[in-house]
C-alpha positions in Angstrom: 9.9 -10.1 26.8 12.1 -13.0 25.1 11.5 -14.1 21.9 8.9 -16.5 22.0 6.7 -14.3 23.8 6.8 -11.7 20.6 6.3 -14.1 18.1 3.1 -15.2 20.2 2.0 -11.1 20.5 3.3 -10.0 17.3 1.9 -12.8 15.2 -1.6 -12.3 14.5 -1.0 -8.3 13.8 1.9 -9.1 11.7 -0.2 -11.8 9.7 -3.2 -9.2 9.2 -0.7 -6.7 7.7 0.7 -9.1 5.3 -2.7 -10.4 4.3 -4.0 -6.8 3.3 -1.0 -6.3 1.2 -0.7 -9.7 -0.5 -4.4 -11.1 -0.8 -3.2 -14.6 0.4 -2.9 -16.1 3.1 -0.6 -18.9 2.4 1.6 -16.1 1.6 1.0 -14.6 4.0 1.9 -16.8 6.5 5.2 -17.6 4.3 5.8 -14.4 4.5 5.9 -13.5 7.8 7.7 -16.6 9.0 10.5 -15.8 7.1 10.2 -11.7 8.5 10.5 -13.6 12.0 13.5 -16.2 11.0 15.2 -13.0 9.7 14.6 -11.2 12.7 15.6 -14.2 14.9 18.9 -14.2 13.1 19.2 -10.4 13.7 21.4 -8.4 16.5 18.4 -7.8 18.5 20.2 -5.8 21.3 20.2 -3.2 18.5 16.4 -3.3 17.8 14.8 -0.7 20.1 11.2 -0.9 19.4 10.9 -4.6 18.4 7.2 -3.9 17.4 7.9 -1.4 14.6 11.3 -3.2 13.8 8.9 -6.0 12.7 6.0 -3.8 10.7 8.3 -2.2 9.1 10.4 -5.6 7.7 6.9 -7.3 7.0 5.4 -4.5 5.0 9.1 -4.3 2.8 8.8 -8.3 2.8 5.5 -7.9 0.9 6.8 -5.1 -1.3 9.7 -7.6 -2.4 6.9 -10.4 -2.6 4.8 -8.4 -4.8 7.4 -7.3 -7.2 8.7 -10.6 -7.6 5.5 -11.9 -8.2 5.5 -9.0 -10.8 8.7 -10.1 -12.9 7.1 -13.5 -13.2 4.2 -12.1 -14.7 5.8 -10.0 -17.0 8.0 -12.9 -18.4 5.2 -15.1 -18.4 3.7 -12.1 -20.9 6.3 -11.8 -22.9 6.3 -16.1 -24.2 2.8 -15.6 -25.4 2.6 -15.0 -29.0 1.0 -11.8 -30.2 -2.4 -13.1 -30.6 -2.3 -14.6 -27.1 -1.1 -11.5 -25.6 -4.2 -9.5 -27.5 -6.8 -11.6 -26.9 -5.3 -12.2 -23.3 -5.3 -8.0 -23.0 -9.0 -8.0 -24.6 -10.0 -10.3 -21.9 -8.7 -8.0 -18.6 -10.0 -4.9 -20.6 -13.4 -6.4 -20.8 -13.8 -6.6 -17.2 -12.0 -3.4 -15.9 -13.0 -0.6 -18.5 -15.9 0.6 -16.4 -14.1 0.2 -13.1 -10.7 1.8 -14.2 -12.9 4.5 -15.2 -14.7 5.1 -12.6 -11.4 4.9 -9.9 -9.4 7.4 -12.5 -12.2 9.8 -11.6 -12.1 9.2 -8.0 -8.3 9.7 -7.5 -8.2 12.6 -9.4 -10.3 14.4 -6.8 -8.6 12.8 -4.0 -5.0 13.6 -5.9 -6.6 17.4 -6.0 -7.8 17.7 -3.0 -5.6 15.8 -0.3 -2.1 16.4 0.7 0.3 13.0 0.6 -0.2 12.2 3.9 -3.8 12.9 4.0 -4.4 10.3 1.1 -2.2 7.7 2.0 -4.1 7.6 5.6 -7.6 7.7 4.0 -7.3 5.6 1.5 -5.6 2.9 3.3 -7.8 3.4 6.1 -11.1 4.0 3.9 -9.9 1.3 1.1 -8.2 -1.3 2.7 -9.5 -1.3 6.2 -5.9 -0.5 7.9 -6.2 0.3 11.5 -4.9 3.6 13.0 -2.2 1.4 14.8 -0.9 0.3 11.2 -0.9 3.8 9.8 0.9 4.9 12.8 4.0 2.7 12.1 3.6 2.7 8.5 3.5 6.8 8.1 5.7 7.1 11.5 2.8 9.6 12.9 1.3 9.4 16.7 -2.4 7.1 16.2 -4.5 10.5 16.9 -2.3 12.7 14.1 -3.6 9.7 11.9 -7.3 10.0 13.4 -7.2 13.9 12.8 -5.5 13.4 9.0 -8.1 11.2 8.0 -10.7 13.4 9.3 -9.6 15.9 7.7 -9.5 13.9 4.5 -13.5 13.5 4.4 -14.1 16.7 5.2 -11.8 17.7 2.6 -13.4 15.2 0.4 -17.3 16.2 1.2 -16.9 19.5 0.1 -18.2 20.6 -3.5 -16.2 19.0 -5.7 -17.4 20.9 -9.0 -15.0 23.4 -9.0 -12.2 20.9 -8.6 -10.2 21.4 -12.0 -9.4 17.8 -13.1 -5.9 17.6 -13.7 -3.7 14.1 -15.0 -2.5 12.7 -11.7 1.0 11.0 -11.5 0.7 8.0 -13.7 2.5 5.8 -11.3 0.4 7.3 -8.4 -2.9 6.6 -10.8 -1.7 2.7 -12.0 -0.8 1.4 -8.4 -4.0 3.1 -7.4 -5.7 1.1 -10.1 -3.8 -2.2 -9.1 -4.4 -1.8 -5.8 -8.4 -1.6 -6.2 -8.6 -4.1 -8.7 -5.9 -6.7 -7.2 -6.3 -5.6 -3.5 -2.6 -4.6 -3.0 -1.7 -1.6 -1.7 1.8 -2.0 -1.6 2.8 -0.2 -4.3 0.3 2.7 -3.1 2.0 2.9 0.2 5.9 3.2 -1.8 4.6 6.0 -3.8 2.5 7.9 -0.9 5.9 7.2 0.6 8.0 8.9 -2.5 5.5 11.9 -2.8 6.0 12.8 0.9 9.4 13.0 1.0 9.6 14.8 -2.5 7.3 17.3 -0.6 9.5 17.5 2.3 12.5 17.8 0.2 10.9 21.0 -1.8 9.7 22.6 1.8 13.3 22.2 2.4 14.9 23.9 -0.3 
């Protein structure tokens, strides 16, 4: 397959990918164009499974994206006077209170409940509509390991919950969970899912 014939097959998955993450799709497209000129530029020879090589720089793309998009925000913040910035806080607050309230109680069972890799899988899959193809390359597991995992995860998640202690989740875990509902980005979601596995993996280890 040359080139041009995997831009043409790779496009529209890679565009889907960065459109969940990013919520636009003017960024989107900018985003993966640029994934492609880098990859273009790249020693493909190298590049053994062009396909992942591709999700995998597309999905980090986003995560710069997102962060930069971030930093502007913040200094964008921090020029507003104080009033601004309260009555500009007020304003968000207004609208979220009820929903931030009712996701903190959510994750809390699924942070209970569900291993790392079983919530990554279902909430990406149940929340953001990622294929089993996407989780695949995105948790490095074969398509029916994800089917199985998020299985699982419902039928962990059906069971009585009322005896589920409700503990304070990882407040990074529980704000890019928040983010990602309200904003739908769930890149920082997938970083963190990311970090928790290997932390788990790590203390297995040990």
């Amino acid at each position: 397959m040359n080139q041009s014939q995997a831009i043409a097959l790779y496009q529209p998955l890679l565009q889907q990918i960065a459109l969940k993450m990013v919520g636009s799709i003017a960024d989107a497209e900018d985003i993966v164009q640029d994934t492609f000129l880098k990859w273009l530029s790249a020693n493909t020879e190298k590049i053994e499974n062009t396909k992942a090589y591709l999700i995998k720089a597309v999905t980090n793309n986003c995560i710069n994206h997102l962060d930069a998009l971030r930093r502007k925000k913040d200094e964008c913040l921090q020029n507003l006077s104080p009033s601004e910035l309260i009555d500009w806080y007020k304003e968000k607050e207004f609208f979220r209170f009820d929903m931030e309230n009712e996701i903190s109680a959510a994750l809390n069972v699924v942070h209970k409940k569900l291993e790392p890799l079983e919530k990554g899988i279902f909430v990406l899959r149940e929340l953001f509509d990622f294929d089993y193809e996407e989780l695949q390359l995105i948790f490095d597991k074969k398509k029916e390991n994800c089917r199985q995992l998020f299985s699982r995860a419902k039928g962990k998640l059906s069971e009585e919950t009322g005896k589920v202690k409700m503990g304070a989740s990882s407040p990074s875990i529980l704000d890019n969970f928040k983010n990602a509902c309200n904003f739908g980005s769930p890149a920082d979601f997938i970083k963190d899912v990311k970090r928790e596995i290997n932390l788990k993996l790590s203390n297995s280890l040990s």
